[in-house]
C-alpha positions as CSV (number, residue, x, y, z in Angstrom):
1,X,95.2,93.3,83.2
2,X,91.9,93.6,84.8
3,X,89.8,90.9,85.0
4,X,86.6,90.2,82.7
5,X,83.3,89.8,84.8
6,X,80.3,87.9,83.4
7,X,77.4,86.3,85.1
8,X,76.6,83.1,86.2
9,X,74.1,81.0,88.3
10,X,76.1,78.4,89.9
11,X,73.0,76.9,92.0
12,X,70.7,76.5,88.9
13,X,72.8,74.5,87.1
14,X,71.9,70.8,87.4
15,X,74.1,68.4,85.2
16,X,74.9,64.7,85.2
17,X,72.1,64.6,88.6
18,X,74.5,66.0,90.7
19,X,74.8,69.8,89.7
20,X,78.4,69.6,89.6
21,X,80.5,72.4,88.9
22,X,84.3,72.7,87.5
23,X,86.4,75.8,87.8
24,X,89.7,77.1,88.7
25,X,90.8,79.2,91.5
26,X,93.4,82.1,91.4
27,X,95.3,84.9,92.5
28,X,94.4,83.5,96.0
29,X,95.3,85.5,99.2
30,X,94.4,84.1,102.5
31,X,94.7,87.1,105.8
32,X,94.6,85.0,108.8
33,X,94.3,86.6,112.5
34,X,94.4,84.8,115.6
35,X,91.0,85.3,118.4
36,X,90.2,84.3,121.1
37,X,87.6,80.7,120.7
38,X,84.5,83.2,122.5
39,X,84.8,85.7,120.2
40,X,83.6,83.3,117.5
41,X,81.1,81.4,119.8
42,X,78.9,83.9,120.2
43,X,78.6,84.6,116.7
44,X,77.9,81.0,115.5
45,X,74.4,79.5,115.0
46,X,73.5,76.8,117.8
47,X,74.4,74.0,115.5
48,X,77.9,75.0,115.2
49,X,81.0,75.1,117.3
50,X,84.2,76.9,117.2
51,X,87.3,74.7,115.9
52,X,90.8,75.6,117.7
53,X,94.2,75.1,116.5
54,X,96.5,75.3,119.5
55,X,94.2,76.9,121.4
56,X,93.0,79.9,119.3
57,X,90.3,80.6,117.0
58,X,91.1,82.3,113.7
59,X,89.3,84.8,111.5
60,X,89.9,84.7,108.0
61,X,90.5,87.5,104.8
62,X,90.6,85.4,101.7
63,X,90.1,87.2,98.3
64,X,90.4,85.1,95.0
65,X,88.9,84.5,91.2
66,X,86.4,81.8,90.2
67,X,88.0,81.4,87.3
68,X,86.1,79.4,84.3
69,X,82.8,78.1,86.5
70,X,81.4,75.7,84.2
71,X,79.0,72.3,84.5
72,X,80.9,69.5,84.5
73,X,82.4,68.5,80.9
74,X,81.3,72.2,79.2
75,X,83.9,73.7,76.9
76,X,83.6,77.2,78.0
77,X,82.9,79.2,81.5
78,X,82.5,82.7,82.9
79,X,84.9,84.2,86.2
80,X,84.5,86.6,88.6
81,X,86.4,87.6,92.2
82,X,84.9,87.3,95.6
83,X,86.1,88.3,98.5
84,X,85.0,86.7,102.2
85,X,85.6,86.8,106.0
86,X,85.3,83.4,107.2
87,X,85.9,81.2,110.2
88,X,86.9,77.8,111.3
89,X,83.7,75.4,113.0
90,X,82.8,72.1,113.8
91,X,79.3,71.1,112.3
92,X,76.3,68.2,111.8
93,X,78.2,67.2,108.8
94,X,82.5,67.6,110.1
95,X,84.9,69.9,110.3
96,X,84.5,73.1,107.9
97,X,84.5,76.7,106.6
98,X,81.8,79.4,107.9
99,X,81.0,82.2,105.7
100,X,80.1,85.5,107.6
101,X,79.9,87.4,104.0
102,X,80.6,86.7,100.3
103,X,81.0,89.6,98.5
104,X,81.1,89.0,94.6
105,X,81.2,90.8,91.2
106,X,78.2,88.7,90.1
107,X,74.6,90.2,90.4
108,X,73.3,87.3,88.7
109,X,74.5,84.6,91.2
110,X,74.5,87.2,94.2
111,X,70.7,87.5,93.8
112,X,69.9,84.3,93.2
113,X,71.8,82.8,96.6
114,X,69.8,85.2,98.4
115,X,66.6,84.7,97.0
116,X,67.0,80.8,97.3
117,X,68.8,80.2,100.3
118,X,69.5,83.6,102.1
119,X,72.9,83.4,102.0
120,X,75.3,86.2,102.8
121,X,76.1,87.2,100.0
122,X,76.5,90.9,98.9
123,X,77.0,92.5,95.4
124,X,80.2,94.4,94.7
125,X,82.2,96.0,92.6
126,X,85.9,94.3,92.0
127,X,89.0,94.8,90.3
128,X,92.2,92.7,89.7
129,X,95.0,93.4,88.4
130,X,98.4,92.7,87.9
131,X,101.2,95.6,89.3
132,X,104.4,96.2,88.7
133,X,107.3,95.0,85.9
134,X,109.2,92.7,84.6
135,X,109.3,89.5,86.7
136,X,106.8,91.4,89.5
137,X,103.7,88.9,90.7
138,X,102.3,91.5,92.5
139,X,98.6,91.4,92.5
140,X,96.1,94.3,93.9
141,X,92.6,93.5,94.9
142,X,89.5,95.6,95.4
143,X,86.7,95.6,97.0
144,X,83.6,98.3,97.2
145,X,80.3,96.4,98.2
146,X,77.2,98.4,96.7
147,X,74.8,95.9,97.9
148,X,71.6,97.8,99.2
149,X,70.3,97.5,102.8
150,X,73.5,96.4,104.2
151,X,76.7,97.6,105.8
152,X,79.1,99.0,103.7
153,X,82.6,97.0,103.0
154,X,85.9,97.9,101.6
155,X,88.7,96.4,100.8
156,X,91.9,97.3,98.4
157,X,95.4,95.2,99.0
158,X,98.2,94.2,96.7
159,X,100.4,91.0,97.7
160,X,102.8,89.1,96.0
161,X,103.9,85.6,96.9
162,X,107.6,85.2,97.8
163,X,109.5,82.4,98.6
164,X,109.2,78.7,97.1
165,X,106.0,77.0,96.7
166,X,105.0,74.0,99.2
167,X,102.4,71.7,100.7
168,X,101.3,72.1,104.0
169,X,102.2,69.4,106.9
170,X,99.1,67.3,108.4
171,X,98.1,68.9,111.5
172,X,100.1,72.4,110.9
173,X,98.2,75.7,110.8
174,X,98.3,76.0,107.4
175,X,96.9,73.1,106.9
176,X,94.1,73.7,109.8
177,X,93.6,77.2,107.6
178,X,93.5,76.4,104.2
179,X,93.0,72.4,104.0
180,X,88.9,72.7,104.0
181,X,86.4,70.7,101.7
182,X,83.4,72.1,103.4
183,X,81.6,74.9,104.4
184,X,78.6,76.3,106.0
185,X,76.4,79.2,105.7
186,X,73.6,80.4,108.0
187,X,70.6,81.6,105.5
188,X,66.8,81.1,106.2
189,X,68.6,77.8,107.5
190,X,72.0,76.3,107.8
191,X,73.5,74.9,104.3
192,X,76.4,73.0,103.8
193,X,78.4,72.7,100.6
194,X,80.9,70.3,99.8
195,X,84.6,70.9,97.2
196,X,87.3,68.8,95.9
197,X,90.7,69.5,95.2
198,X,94.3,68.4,95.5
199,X,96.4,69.8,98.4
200,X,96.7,74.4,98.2
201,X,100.4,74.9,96.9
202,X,100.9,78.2,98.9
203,X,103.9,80.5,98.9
204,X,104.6,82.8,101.8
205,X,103.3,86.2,101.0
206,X,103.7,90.3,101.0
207,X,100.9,92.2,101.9
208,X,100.2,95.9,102.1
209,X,96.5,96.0,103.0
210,X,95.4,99.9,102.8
211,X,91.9,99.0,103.6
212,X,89.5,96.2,105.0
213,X,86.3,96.9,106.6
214,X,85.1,93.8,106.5
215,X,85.0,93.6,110.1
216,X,83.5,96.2,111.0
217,X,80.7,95.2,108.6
218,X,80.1,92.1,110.4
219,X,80.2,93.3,114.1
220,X,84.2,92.7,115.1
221,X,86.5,94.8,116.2
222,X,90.0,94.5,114.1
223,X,91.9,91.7,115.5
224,X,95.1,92.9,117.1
225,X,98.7,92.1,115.6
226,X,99.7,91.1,112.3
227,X,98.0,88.3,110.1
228,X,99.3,85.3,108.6
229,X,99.7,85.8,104.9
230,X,99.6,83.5,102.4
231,X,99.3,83.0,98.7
232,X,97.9,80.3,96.7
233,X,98.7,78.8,93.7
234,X,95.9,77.8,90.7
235,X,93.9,74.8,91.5
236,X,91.1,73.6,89.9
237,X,88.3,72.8,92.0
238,X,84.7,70.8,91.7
239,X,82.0,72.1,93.9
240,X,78.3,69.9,94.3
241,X,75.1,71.8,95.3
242,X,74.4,73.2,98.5
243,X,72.3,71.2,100.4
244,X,70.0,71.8,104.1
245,X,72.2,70.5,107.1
């Protein structure tokens, strides 16, 4: 079943003084590649440096749902998917995510990122669904960014987690990939956002990816060999306001 997409304006929001958000996370697929540490470096702003697990920098795939984005304590809440390429950094404020582009089946929230804090991110037009029968989790994902002014994107994969679910080990790649509470995002200046959560429960994963430009789209050549797949497990999340660095 497809998913529903509604609107929403997750930086207007400003409840109980802190702007807090609530909402859940799913269908989560995380592509990671292993680059070399320059690659990124030359593509970071001045205040941020490239974070290395065993020597290697990592671009990242990860397509999801907001699921139910609501203020704090609000009964009811609106989704939509996004889809961004991200990397691994070390910032003012720690260790964190950094966005290159997030695409999003929002126009509300898309427009008002950019118009705020000139944030990459991009309108486009999503679709998840559910494949396959009987006990089948296969998901497919897709991606066509129709954002004006911009390079064009596409993406279209279906994955399904296999395997049992776990945590990941302190200090493991997985847990250097995935275990993140902040990010940071290079606009008319740098911002940094922060999230809670309890620990991913990921599943090893299938993945036949039939497209992904997103690359391409932000000046890298396709990273050579095969990516680390994974698939995430619901979580709900809490997100504050994005604040100047």
């Amino acid at each position: 079943m497809a998913v529903r997409v509604l609107s929403v304006d997750p930086f207007s929001i400003d409840m109980f003084g802190r702007r807090w958000l609530e909402m859940t996370w799913r269908d989560g697929l995380f592509l990671h590649w292993a680059v070399a540490p320059e690659t990124i470096t030359e593509t970071l702003p001045d205040s941020l440096s490239v974070a290395t697990h065993d020597g290697n920098a990592y671009l990242g795939v990860v397509a999801f749902v907001m699921d139910d984005i609501r203020p704090r304590g609000a009964p009811l809440g609106l989704s939509f998917p996004e889809l961004n390429l991200r990397t691994y950094v070390v910032g003012p404020n720690g260790p964190g995510v950094y966005f290159y582009n997030l695409d999003a089946d929002d126009r509300l929230g898309v427009s008002v990122a950019r118009r705020l804090f000139a944030l990459p991110y991009y309108r486009a037009v999503m679709d998840v669904t559910r494949t396959g029968d009987g006990d089948s989790n296969a998901i497919r994902f897709t991606s066509r960014r129709t954002h004006a002014g911009v390079p064009p994107a596409q993406f279209d994969a279906t994955y399904e987690p296999t395997g049992e679910s776990f945590t990941s080990d302190p200090g493991s790649l997985d847990a250097f990939l995935l275990e993140n509470y902040r990010f940071y995002a290079d606009g008319n200046r740098l911002y940094c956002g922060e999230i809670g959560h309890d620990p991913w429960r990921l599943r090893e994963a299938t993945a036949d990816v039939r497209t992904n430009t997103l690359f391409e789209a932000n000046g890298f050549d396709h990273p050579e060999g095969d990516p680390l797949v994974r698939y995430a497990e619901p979580i709900d999340v809490s997100a504050d306001r994005i604040r100047r660095v």
